[in-house]
C-alpha positions in Angstrom: 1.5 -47.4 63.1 4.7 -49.2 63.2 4.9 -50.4 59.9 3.5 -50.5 56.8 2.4 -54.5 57.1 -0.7 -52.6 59.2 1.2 -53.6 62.4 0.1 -50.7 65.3 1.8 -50.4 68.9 -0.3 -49.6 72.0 -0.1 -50.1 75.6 -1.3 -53.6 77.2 -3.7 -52.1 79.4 -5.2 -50.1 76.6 -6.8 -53.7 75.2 -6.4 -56.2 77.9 -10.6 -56.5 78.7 -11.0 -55.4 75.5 -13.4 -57.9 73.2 -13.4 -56.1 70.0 -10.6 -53.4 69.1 -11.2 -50.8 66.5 -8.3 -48.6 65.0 -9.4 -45.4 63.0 -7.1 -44.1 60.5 -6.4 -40.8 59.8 -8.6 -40.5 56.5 -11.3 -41.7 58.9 -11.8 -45.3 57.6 -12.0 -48.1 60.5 -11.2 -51.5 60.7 -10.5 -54.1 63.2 -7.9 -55.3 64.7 -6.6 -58.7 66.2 -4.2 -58.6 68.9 -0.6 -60.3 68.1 1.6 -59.7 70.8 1.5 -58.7 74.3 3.8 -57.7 77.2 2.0 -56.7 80.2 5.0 -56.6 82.3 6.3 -53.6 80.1 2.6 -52.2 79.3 2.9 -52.9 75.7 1.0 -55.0 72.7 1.0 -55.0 69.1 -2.1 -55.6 67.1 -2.2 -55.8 63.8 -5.3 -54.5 60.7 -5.5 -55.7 57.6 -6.2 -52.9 54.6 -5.7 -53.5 51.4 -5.2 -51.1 49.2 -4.5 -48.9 51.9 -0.9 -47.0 51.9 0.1 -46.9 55.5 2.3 -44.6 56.9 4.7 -45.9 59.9 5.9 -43.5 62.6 9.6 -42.5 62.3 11.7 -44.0 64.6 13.9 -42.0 67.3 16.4 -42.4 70.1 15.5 -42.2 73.8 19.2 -42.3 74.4 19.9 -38.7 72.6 17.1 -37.2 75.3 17.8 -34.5 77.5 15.6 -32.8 80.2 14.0 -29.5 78.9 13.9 -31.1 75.0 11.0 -30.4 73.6 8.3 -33.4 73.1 4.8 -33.6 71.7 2.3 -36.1 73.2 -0.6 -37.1 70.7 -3.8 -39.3 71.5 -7.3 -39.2 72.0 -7.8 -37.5 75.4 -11.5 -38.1 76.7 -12.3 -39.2 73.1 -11.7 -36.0 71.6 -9.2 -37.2 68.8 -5.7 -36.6 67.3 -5.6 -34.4 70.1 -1.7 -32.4 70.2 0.1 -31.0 73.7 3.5 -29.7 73.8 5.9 -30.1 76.8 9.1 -30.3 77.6 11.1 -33.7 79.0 10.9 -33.2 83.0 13.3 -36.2 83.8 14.3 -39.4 82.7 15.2 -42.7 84.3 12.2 -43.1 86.2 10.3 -46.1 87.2 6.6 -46.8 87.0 4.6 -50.5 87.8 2.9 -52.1 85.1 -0.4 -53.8 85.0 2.1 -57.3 86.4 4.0 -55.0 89.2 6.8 -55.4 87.7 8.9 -52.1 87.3 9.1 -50.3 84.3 12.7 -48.4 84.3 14.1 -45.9 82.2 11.1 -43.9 82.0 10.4 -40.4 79.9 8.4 -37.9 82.3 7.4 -35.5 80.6 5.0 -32.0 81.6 3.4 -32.5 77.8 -0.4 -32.9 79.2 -1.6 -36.5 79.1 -5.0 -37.7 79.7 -7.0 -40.9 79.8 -7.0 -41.5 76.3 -3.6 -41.0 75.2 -2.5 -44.2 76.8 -0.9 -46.1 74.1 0.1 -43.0 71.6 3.2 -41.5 70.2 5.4 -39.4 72.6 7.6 -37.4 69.2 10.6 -34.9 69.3 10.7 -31.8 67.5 11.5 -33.8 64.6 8.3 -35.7 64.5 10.1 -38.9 65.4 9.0 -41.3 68.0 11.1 -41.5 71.3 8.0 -43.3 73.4 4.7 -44.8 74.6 2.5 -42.7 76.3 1.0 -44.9 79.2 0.3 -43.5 82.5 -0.1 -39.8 84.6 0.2 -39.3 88.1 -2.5 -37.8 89.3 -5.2 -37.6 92.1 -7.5 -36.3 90.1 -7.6 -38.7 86.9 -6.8 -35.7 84.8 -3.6 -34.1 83.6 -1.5 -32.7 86.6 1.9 -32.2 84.1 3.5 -35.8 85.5 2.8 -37.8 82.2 5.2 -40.9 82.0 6.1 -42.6 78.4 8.0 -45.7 77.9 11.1 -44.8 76.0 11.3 -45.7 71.8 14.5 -47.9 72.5 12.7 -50.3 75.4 9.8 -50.4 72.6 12.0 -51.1 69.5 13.8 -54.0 71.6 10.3 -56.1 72.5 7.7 -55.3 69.4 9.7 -57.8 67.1 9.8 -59.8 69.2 5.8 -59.8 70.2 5.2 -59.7 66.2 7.6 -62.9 65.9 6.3 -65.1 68.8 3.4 -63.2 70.2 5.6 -62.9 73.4 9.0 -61.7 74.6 11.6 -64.7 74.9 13.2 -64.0 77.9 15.9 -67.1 78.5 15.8 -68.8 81.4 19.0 -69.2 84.1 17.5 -72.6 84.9 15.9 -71.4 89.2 12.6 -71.4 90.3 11.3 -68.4 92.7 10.3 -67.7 96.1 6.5 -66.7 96.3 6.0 -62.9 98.1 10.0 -62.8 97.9 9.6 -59.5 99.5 8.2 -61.0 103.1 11.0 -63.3 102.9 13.9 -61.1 102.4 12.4 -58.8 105.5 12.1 -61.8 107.7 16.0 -63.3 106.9 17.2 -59.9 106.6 18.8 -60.5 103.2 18.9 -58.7 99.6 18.7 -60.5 96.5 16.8 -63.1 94.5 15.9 -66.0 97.3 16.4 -70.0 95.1 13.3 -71.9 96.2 14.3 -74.7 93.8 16.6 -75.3 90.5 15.1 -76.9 87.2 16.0 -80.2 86.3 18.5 -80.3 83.4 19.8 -76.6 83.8 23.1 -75.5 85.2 22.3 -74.3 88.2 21.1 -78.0 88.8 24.3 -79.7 87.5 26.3 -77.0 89.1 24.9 -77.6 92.5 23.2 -74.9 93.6 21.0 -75.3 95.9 17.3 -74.3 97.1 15.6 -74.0 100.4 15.9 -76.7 102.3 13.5 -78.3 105.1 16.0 -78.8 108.2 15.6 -80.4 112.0 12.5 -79.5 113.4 10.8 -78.1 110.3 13.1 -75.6 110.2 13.8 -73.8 106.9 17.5 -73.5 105.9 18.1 -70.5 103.0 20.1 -72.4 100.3 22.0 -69.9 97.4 20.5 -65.9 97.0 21.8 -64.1 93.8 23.5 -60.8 94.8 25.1 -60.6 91.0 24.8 -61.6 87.5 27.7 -60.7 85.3 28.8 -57.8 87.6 25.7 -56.1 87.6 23.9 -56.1 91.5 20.5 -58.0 91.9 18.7 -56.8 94.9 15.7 -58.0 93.7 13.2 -59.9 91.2 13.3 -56.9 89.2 16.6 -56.3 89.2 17.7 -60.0 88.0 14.9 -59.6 85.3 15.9 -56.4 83.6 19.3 -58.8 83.2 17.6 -61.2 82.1 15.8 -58.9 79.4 19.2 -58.5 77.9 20.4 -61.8 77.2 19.4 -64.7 74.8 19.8 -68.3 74.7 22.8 -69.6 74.8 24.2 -66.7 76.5 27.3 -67.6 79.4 26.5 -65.9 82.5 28.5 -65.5 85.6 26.7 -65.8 88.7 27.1 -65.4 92.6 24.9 -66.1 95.2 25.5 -66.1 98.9 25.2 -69.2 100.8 25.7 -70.1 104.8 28.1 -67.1 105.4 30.5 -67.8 101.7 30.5 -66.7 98.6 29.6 -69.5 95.6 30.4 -68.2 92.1 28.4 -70.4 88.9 29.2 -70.4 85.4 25.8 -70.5 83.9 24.4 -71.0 80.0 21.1 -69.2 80.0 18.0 -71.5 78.4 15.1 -70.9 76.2 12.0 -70.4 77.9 9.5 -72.7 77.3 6.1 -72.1 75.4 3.4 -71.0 77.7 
């Protein structure tokens, strides 16, 4: 429960197929729920109940950032339907990456040995003082079960994007104003290259007025690499990944300084970052 306007945070993939959601409370009373917002590229959506008279109790709140390997953590869920189901673990490491549902990388991930099982996707991840410092959402393991590798996403990724998904149903990520290659990953193996590969800029942005340039159909059909982003705002950018986790940080309006490589030099752009449009 994140709040006490009936607002409740689970995982994406916990609902995405879903056609009916029903949350159970813990005096046992049911009702049901309508999605409001949803990230899949982060494994997270908030969906919200509606009951009056009810007095809801939100989690507490923790910090990810104060989390040390060995601390104590306690994952809670409904494991194989069996519910409010408690295990006890310790964190195992932090920083980790796992791909969401979208195959983009989660970063900054809690492992943790606590034992997680299908069924506590989507539920608290507490420290010793019952506060919540993340998501439970996946396990690696060949089996299915619990093999003490549970992954959680961390409170302070979560308490960034649920306002926003309760706000506009979405995350507004700006916009730098470039369009992307398709299967970047072929492409940067076949030129040999790191870093976001410009397939086109959008009309009206700066990277448009600014000249930067796309790719580029040359003599014989050829195809000539216009600008790659190696850096935004002094942070690298090997990848798609990479310049979206910058991208995550940011808002509207928001100067960035950007530089791309482009035949053999160096090109740096001053760029304001745009609002994404609705989808």
């Amino acid at each position: 429960m994140w709040n006490e306007e009936g607002y409740i945070v689970t995982n994406y993939h916990v609902v995405q197929q879903a056609n009916i959601v029903t949350v159970t409370l813990q005096n046992g009373s049911s009702y049901e729920a309508v999605p409001v917002g949803l990230d899949p590229d982060k494994d997270l959506a908030v969906l919200k109940i509606d009951a009056p008279g009810m007095k809801l109790s939100p989690v507490r709140l923790g910090d990810s950032s104060l989390l040390e390997v060995g601390r104590k953590v306690i994952a809670i869920g409904n494991p194989f339907g069996l519910d409010t189901t408690m295990t006890v673990g310790v964190v195992s490491a932090l920083g980790r990456e796992i791909d969401s549902v979208s195959r983009r990388k989660i970063r900054d991930v809690i492992q943790t040995d606590a034992a997680i099982n299908p069924g506590n996707s989507g539920g608290p991840l507490l420290n010793s003082l019952g506060q919540l410092v993340g998501v439970n959402t996946a396990i690696y393991s060949p089996s299915g079960a619990s093999s003490g590798i549970g992954f959680a996403i961390p409170v302070n990724t979560v308490k960034r994007i649920i306002p926003e998904l309760i706000t506009y149903g979405r995350v507004q990520t700006p916009i730098l104003g470039i369009i992307q290659i398709p299967q970047p990953d072929y492409y940067r193996d076949l030129w040999g290259i790191e870093g976001v590969i410009v397939l086109d800029v959008v009309q009206g942005t700066d990277p448009e007025r600014l000249g930067m340039r796309g790719l580029q159909r040359v003599q014989r059909g050829r195809i000539q690499l216009g600008d790659v982003i190696f850096e935004i705002d002094g942070q690298a950018v090997s990848n798609e990944d990479d310049y979206a986790d910058i991208m995550e940080q940011h808002k509207p309006g928001d100067m960035l300084e950007v530089r791309t490589r482009r035949d053999n030099r160096t090109m740096e752009y001053n760029i304001e970052l745009k609002a994404s449009p609705d989808r």
